[in-house]
N, C-alpha and C positions, 0 to 999 in steps of 0.2 A: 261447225266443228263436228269431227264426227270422234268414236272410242268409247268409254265408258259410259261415256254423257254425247248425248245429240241433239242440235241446235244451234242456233244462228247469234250471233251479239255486235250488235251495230253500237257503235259509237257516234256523238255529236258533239259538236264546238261551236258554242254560240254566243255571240256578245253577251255579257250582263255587267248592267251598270259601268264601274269604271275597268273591269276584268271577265274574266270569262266563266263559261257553265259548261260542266263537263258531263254532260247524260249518257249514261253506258244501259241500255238494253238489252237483257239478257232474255231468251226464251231457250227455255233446254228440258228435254225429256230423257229420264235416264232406263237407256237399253238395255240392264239386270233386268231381272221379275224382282231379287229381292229388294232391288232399290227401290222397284214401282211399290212393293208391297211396304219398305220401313218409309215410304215418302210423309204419309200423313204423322209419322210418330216421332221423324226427325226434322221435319221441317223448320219450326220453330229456333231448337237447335241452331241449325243452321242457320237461318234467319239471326240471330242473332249474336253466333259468331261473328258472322259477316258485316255485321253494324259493327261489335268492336275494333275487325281488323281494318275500316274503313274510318271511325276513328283516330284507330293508332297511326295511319298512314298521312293525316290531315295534319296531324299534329304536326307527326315526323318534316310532315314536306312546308308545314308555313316555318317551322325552326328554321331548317335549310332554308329557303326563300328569304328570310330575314337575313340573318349571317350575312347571305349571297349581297343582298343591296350592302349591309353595311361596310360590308369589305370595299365594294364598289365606292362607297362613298368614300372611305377613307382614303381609295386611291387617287382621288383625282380633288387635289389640294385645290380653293378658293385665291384665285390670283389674285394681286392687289395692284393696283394700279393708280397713277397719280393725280390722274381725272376724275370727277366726282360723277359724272353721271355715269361714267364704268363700273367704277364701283358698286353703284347702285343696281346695275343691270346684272353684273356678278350676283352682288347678293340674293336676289331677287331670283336667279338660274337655280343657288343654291338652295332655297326656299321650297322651291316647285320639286326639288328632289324629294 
């Protein structure tokens, strides 16, 4: 990235556990003198902006993601069937959701 700010930021996607690990990499020097000069007095700052609006986003995005499944789930109704071991295998489908 180059402008204000100059620096590279690589993202990864790695299995964890039963879902995934989202590592973002950020290295960046900023091209002002005054930003190189307020760097050590706002660092912090920023730092921990940065922790709430990653936060706030976590939040935001597992609400959504929840919703998402349960809508899913509500759309697609539990058949019934008049064989018992169907039934079983149904239930059992519905279960693992």
């Amino acid at each position: 990235m180059t402008g204000d700010v100059i620096g590279k930021k690589i993202w990864m996607i790695r299995p964890h556990g039963e879902g995934a690990e989202l590592i973002s990499d950020w290295r960046c020097d900023p091209s002002w003198m005054l930003f190189r000069a307020l760097t050590p007095v706002v660092k912090p700052l920023f730092r921990w902006n940065h922790g709430q609006c990653n936060n706030t986003a976590i939040t935001g995005l597992s609400q959504y993601l929840h919703q998402q499944r349960e809508r899913a789930n509500a759309a697609t109704p539990l058949r019934r069937s008049s064989r018992p071991a169907a039934r079983k295998r149904a239930s059992e489908r519905a279960l693992a959701r």
